[in-house]
C-alpha positions, -999 to +999 in steps of 0.1 A: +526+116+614+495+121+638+488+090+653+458+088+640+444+066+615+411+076+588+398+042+587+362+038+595+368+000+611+393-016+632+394-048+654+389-048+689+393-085+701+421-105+691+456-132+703+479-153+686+447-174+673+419-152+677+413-131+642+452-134+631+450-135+590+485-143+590+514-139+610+553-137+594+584-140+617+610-112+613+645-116+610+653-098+645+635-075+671+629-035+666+609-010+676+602+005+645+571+008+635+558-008+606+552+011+572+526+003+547+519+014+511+496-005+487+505-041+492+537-034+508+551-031+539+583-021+553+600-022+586+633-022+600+652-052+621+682-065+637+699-100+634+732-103+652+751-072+639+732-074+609+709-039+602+682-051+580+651-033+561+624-063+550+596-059+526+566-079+534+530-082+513+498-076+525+492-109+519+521-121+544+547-132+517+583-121+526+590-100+494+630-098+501+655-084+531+681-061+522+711-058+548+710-018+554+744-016+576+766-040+604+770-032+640+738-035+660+736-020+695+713-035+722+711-010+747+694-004+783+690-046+786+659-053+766+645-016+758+660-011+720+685-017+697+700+001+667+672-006+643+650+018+658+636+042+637+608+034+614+614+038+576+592+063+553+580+061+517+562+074+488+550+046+476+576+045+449+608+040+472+615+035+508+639+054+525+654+037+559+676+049+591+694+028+611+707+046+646+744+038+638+740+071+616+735+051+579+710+061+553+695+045+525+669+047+499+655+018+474+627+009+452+597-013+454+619-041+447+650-037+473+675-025+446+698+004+463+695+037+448+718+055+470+735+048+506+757+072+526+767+070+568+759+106+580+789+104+606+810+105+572+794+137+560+786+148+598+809+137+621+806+112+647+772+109+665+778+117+696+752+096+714+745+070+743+716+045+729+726+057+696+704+083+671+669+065+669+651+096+651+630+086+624+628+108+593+603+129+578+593+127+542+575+150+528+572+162+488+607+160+471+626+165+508+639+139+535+641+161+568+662+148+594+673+160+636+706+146+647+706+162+682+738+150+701+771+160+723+785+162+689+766+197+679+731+195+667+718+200+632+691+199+609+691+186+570+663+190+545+680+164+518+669+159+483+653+125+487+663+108+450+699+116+453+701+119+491+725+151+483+720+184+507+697+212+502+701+229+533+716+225+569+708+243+600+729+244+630+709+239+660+716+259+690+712+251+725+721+253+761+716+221+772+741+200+790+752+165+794+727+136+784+702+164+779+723+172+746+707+136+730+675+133+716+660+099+711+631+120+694+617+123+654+609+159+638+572+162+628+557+188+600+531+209+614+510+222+583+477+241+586+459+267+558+482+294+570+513+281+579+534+252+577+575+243+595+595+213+606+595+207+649+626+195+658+629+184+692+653+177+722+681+194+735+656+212+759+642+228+735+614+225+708+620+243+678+604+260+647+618+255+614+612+271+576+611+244+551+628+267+528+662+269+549+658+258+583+659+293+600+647+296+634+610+304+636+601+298+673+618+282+702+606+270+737+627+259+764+611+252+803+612+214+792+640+212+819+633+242+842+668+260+852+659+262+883+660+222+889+678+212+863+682+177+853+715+166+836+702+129+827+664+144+810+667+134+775+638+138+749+622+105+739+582+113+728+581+131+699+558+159+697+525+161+682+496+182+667+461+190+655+449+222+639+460+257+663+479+231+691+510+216+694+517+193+723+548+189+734+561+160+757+599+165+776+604+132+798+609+121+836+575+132+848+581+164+835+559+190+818+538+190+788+530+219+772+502+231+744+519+256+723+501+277+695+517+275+658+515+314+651+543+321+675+579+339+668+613+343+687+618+325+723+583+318+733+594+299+766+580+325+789+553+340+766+517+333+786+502+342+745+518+310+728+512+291+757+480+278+757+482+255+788+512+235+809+504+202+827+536+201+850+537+165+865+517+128+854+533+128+823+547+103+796+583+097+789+584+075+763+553+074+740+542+103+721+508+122+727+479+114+711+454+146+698+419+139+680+386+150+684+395+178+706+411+157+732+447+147+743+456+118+752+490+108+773+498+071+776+527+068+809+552+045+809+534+024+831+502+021+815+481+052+830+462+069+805+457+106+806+428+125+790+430+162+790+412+191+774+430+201+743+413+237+748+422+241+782+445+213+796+416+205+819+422+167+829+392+146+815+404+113+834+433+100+847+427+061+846+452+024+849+447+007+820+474-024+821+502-018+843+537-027+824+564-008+806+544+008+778+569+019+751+547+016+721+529+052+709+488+055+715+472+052+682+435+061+672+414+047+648+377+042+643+369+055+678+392+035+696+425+038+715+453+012+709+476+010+740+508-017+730+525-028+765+562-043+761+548-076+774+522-076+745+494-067+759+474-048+736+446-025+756+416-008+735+398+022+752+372+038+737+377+074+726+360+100+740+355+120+775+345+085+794+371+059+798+359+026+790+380-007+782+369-024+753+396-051+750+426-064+767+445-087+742+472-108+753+496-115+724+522-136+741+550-120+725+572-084+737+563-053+717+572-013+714+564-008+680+534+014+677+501-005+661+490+007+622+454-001+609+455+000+572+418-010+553+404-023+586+435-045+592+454-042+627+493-046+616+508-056+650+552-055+651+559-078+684+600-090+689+596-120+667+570-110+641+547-095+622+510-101+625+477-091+607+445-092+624+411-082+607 
């Protein structure tokens, strides 16, 4: 849930016919990004109306396709559609969201073990591009944000029966569009504390995993004084050890939090540990490794800062396009996906350098995963493995 990946290799150069093991066309095009467990991986797509979850091997077999739920959206031309969020597991079952508001679990081998449409339990999402958050899995719990017009709430549900164990009613002064949140909740978990983030609404906030109370909150995403009724949260947040980053959207502020906070923090200097106000992301999520924090904008700048301090390391044009996709790290390298599939690798580190500029020919937001050395790339039409 960091965005960054453990494995000590990764490839640098690739295309459609440069270092491609194997390459399997999807059903439809997502964004989600692509899960992987053992030999299986999992990721979400839309055909028609059709809302499907597919189960792929790591040897680029199709395994089976299993129609979640009917009535895909395409919204904002090209940008998405209503398979959106990426699915989670445990390597025993795989538990899938589709934005339309259904949930499902199954095992290993696609049977259903249990199926509901939140907007039943709920009430209607209340939402333009539909509610895109991905879940967050974590021991016997399925945490889950539905930010919307409709009144916001939180859920910890008991992932093998998908039943309730808590709900927390989000509050918020936000107005308009800024009531949706295209966002996912992330755990933040150190040696002395752990909580669920929940974000949007103009607000991040802080929650106990035993109830959902209200730890923290921090507005100044969308300062009063210049309020914008169309800023809605996309980037989720993210986090290392001592720092949270937290993106808003519409070139506007970024902030570096500290964990050990309580009440409304918005205008505490303490739990602020730095603010960058302008030159930021709207759409990919922050990067943080190795003491460094990395901002990918929507058209292709990447932004280095000082995780300490905020200081900017480099501010530098990688491949200028729509970048969608979320910056991923792994063995020293940067993975920058650009909708027109353009995949740019920078090296890590205080000195920007381009390693690699691969063309793949084929539209992608899905973020990139490197599993064992491989590079699992999700374009609009299908899945690849490079090595």
């Amino acid at each position: 849930m960091d965005g960054v990946s453990r494995d000590s290799s990764a490839p640098v150069h690739f295309g459609p016919e440069e270092n491609v093991v194997w390459r399997v066309p999807l059903a439809g095009p997502a964004g989600a990004t692509p899960v992987v467990w053992g030999d299986h991986i999992f990721l979400t797509s839309a055909r028609g109306e059709d809302l499907l979850l597919e189960c792929i091997s790591t040897d680029g077999k199709p395994l089976w396709t299993r129609k979640v739920d009917v009535g895909n959206r395409n919204v904002r031309g090209d940008e998405g559609n209503s398979a959106a969020p990426s699915p989670v597991t445990d390597g025993k079952h795989v538990w899938v969201f589709m934005a339309t508001g259904m949930l499902a679990c199954y095992d290993f081998d696609g049977n259903e073990v249990w199926k509901f449409d939140v907007e039943d339990r709920y009430g209607k999402l209340k939402i333009a591009f539909g509610m895109t958050s991905t879940p967050v899995l974590d021991g016997d719990r399925l945490y889950l944000q539905l930010i919307h017009s409709g009144g916001a709430i939180v859920l910890a549900l008991d992932k093998a029966t998908g039943q309730e164990i808590w709900k927390h009613r989000r509050q918020s002064d936000a107005k308009l569009e800024c009531e949706h949140s295209y966002a996912s909740p992330i755990l933040y978990r150190d040696a002395q504390r752990e909580f669920l983030l929940t974000h949007g609404a103009d607000y991040i906030v802080a929650h106990r995993l035993e109830d959902g109370s209200e730890i923290w909150r921090c507005g100044g995403l969308n300062p009063k004084g210049r309020y914008n009724p169309t800023l809605r949260f996309v980037a989720s947040p993210a986090w290392a050890e001592g720092i949270i980053i937290v993106p808003s959207a519409k070139n506007g502020p970024v902030l570096a939090l500290r964990p050990d906070a309580s009440g409304d923090i918005t205008n505490s200097s303490e739990a602020h540990l730095w603010v960058r106000k302008k030159n930021t992301p709207d759409v990919p999520s922050p990067l943080v490794v190795d003491g460094l924090v990395y901002l990918c904008r929507e058209n292709g700048d990447l932004i280095c800062l000082d995780a300490a301090t905020g200081e900017e390391v480099y501010y530098k044009r990688t491949h200028r396009q729509r970048h969608r996709a979320s910056p991923l790290y792994a063995d020293g390298k940067i993975y920058l996906a650009a909708r027109d599939g353009v995949v740019t690798v920078v090296k890590a580190g205080r000195q920007f350098e381009i390693l690699a500029q691969n063309e793949m020919g084929e539209d992608i937001s899905s973020s990139p995963v490197v599993v064992n050395g491989r590079l699992y790339l999700r374009t609009f039409e299908a899945l690849y493995a490079i090595e």
